[in-house]
C-alpha positions as CSV (number, residue, x, y, z in Angstrom):
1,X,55.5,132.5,76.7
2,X,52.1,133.9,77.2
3,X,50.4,136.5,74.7
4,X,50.9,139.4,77.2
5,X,54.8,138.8,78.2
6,X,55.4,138.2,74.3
7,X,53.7,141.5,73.1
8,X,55.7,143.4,76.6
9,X,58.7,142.5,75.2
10,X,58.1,143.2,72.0
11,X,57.1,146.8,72.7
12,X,60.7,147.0,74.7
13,X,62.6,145.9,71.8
14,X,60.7,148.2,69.0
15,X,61.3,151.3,71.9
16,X,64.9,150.5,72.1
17,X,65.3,150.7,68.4
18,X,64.1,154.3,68.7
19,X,66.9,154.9,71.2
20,X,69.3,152.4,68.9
21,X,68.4,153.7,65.8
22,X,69.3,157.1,65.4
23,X,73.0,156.7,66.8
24,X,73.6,153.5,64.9
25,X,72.2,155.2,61.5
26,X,72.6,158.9,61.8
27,X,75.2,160.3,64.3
28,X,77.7,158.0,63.3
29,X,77.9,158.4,59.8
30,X,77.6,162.0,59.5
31,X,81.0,161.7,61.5
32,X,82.6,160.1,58.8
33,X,81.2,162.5,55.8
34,X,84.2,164.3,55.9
35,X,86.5,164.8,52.1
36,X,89.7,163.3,53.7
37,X,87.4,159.9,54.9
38,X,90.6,157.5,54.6
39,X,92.6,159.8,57.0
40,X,89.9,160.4,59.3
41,X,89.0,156.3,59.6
42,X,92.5,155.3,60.5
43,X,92.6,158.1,63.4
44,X,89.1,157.5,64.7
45,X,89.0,153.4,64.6
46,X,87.5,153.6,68.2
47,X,84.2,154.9,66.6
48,X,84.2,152.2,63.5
49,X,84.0,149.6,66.3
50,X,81.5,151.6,67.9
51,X,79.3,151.8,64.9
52,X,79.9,148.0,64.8
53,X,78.8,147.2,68.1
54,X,75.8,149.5,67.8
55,X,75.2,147.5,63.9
56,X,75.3,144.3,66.0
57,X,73.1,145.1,68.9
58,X,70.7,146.7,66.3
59,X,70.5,143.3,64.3
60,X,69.8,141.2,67.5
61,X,67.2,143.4,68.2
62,X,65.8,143.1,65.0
63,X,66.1,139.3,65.0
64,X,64.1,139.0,68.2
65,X,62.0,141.2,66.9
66,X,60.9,139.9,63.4
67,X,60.2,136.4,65.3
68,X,58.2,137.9,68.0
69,X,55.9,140.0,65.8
70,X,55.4,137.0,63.5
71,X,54.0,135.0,66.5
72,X,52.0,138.1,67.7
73,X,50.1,138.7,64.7
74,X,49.6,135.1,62.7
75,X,46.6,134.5,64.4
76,X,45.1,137.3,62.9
77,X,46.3,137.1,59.2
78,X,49.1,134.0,59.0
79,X,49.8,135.1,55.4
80,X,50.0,138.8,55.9
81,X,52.5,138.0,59.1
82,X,54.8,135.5,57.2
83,X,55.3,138.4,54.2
84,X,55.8,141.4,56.8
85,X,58.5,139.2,58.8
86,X,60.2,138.2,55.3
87,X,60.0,141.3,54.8
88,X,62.1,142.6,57.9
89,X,64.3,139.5,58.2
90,X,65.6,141.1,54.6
91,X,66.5,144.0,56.5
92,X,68.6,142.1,58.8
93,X,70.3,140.1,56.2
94,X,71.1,143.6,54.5
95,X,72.1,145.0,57.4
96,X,74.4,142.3,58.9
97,X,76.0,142.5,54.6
98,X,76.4,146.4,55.4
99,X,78.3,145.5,59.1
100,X,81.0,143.5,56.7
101,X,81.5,146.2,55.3
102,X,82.6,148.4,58.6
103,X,84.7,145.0,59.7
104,X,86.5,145.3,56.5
105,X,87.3,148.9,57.1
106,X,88.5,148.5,60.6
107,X,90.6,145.4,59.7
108,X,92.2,147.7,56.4
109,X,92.9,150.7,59.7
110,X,90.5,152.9,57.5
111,X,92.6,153.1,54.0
112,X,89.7,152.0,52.0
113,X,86.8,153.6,54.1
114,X,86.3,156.0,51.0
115,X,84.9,152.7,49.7
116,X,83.1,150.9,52.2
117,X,81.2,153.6,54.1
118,X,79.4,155.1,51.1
119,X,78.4,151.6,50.2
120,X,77.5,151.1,53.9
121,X,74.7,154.0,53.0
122,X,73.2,152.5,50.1
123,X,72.9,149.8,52.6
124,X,71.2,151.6,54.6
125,X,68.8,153.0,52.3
126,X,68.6,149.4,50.3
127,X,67.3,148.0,53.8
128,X,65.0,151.1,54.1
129,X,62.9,149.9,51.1
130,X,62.0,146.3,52.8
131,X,61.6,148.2,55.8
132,X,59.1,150.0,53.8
133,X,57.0,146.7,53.1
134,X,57.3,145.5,56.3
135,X,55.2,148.1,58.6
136,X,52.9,148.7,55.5
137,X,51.7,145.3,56.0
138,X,51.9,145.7,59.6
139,X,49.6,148.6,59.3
140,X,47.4,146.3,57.2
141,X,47.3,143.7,59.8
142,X,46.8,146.0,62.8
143,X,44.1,148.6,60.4
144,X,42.1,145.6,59.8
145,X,42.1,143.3,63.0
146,X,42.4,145.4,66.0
147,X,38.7,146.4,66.8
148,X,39.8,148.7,69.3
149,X,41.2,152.5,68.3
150,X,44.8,151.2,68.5
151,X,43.6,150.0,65.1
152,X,44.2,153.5,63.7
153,X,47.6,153.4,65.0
154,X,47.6,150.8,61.5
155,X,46.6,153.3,59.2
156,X,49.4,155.6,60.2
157,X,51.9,152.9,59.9
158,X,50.3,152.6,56.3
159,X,50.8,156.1,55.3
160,X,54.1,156.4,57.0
161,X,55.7,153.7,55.3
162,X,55.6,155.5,52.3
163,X,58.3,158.1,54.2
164,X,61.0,155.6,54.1
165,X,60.0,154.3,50.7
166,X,60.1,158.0,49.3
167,X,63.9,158.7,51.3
168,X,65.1,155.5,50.1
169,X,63.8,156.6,46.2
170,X,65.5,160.0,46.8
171,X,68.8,158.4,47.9
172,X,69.1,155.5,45.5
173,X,68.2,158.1,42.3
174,X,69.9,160.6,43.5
175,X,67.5,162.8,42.1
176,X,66.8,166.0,43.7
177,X,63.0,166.7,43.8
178,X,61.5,169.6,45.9
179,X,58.1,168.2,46.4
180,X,59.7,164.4,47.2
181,X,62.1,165.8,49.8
182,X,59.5,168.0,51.6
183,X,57.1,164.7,51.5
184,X,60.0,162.4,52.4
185,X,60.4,164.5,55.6
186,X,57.2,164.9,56.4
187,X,56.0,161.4,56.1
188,X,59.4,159.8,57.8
189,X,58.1,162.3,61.1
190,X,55.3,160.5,61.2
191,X,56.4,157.7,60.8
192,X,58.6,157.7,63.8
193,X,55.6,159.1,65.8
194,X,53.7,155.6,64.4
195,X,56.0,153.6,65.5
196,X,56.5,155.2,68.3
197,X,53.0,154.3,69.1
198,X,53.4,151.0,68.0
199,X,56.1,150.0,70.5
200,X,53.3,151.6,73.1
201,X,50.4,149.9,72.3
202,X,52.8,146.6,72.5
203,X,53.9,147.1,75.8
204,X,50.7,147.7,76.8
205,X,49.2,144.6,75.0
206,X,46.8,146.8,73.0
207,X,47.9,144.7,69.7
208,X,47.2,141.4,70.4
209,X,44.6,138.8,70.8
210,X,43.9,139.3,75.0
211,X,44.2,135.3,76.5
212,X,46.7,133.9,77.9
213,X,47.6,130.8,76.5
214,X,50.5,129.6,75.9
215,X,52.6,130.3,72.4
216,X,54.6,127.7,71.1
217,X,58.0,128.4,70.9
């Protein structure tokens, strides 16, 4: 696969986790933060199978992804690269853990769901952290390499990150901090702007070396 064609299907796959995302990790489980949980699993199983399916897609995505983005950007920093996708294959792993957790639900018809959803959330917000690592050293590796004014688009990855680590903190504490939640929200709109940008610049092949040879499976 030549340097262009990877980084242009890159950029589709991190654009369709901006469509994937949100349904997979936020419409869907505000559905289910209801008091009577149990009761409202076993009468709405259709949607635990759709948050399955959207889990699953989500982690093939993410698989492709973290492979593609390794070859991408190893010939710029092969140590940075490796630690950013170990990084986000940690969020697959997590995530695939937190998809058990929905099976186990649909195959109990929802009677424990008062159990396995909440710790389906601290999933979520356990994966955030890696996440976290991840695009700060993807920032690194764009800030520093790209000689082009992408190569801001890495700073902002950099100062983003620090939204999801900040929401994840919040979450995981459960400590209720003004100043940490106005931040959190703050910093996790830009972030999504960033990576917005990112999955851009990718499609466009803004973010990678520009020859085309030949990259070894």
């Amino acid at each position: 696969m030549s340097q262009k064609k990877l980084s242009v299907t890159s950029g589709i796959l991190y654009l369709s986790l901006v469509v994937l995302g949100p349904i997979a990790l936020l419409l869907i489980p505000s559905i289910f933060d209801v008091d009577q949980i149990n009761d409202f699993a076993s009468n709405h199983l259709g949607l635990i199978i759709a948050w399955i399916f959207a889990d699953l897609v989500i982690i093939g995505v993410e698989i492709l992804l973290t492979k593609y983005l390794y070859k991408l950007f190893k010939n710029y920093n092969q140590k940075l690269s490796l630690y950013a996708a170990i990084f986000r294959f940690l969020v697959v792993v997590i995530m695939v853990v937190n998809m058990s957790f929905l099976m186990i639900t649909l195959l109990s018809q929802g009677s424990n769901a008062d159990v396995f959803i909440p710790l389906h959330g601290i999933g979520v917000y356990t994966w955030q952290l890696s996440f976290s690592f991840h695009v700060f050293l993807l920032g690194i590796i764009i800030f520093k390499y790209i000689k082009t004014l992408w190569r801001y688009l890495g700073l902002t990855l950099m100062i983003g990150a620090f939204g999801y680590l900040i929401d994840s903190f919040i979450a995981l504490s459960q400590l209720d901090i003004s100043i940490l939640n106005i931040l959190s929200s703050i910093l996790l709109v830009f972030i999504t702007i960033s990576e917005i940008g990112t999955g851009i610049a990718l499609l466009l092949n803004k973010l990678s070396e520009h020859r085309e040879e030949q990259i070894k499976p």
